[in-house]
N, C-alpha and C positions, 0 to 999 in steps of 0.2 A: 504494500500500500504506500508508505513513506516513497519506496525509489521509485514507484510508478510517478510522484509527485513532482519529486524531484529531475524526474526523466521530462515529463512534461516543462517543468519551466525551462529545464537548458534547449531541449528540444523549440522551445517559445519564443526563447530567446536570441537563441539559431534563426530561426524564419520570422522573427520581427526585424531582427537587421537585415537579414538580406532582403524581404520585402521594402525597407527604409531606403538602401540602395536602388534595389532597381525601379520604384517609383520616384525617385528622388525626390526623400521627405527627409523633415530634420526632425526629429524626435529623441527623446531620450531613452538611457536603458529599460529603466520600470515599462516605458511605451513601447516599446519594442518588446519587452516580455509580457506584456498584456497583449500587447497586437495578434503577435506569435501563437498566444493560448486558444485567444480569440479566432482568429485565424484556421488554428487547426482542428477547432470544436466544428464550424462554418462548415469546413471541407469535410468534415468526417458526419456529416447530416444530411450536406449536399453528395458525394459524392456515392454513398450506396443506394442513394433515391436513383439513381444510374445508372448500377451495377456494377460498380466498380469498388473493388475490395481494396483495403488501404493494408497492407500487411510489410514490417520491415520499419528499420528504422529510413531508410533514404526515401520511398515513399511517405513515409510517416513527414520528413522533414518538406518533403516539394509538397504535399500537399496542404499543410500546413503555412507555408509560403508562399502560395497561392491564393490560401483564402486568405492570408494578412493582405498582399496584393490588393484583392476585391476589395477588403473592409474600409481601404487607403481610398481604392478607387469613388468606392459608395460615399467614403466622408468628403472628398474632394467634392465630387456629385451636389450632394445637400448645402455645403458649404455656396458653390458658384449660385444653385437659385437661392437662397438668403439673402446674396450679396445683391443680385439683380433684383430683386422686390424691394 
């Protein structure tokens, strides 16, 4: 239970930064480890709605950095119509 936890945040933490990268955001680490969490909760909801089985940690990690990706994408999203209204 603890190293499942603890696997999770590095594993969070891993794919909130490199989602921070390659959308080019500036965030901090706690953001980057919520992203990441966030992120890979997102993918692992969306992604067997699908059929696609997330098993491994290197799967574990892209998918999860992909949903951080989206979550970047969707706040960027919400952010531009607020600004426009």
């Amino acid at each position: 239970m603890m190293g499942e936890l603890i696997g999770s945040i590095i594993i969070g933490g891993i794919a909130g930064f490199a989602a921070e990268k390659l959308m080019k955001s500036e965030m901090g680490l706690i953001a980057n480890i919520l992203l990441g969490i966030a992120g890979g909760l997102a993918a692992g909801f969306i992604l067997p709605l699908l059929g696609v089985g997330i098993f491994g940690l290197i799967p574990k990690l892209l998918a999860a950095t992909a949903g951080a990706c989206l979550l970047i994408f969707l706040a960027r999203l919400v952010k531009s119509k607020k600004a426009s209204s």
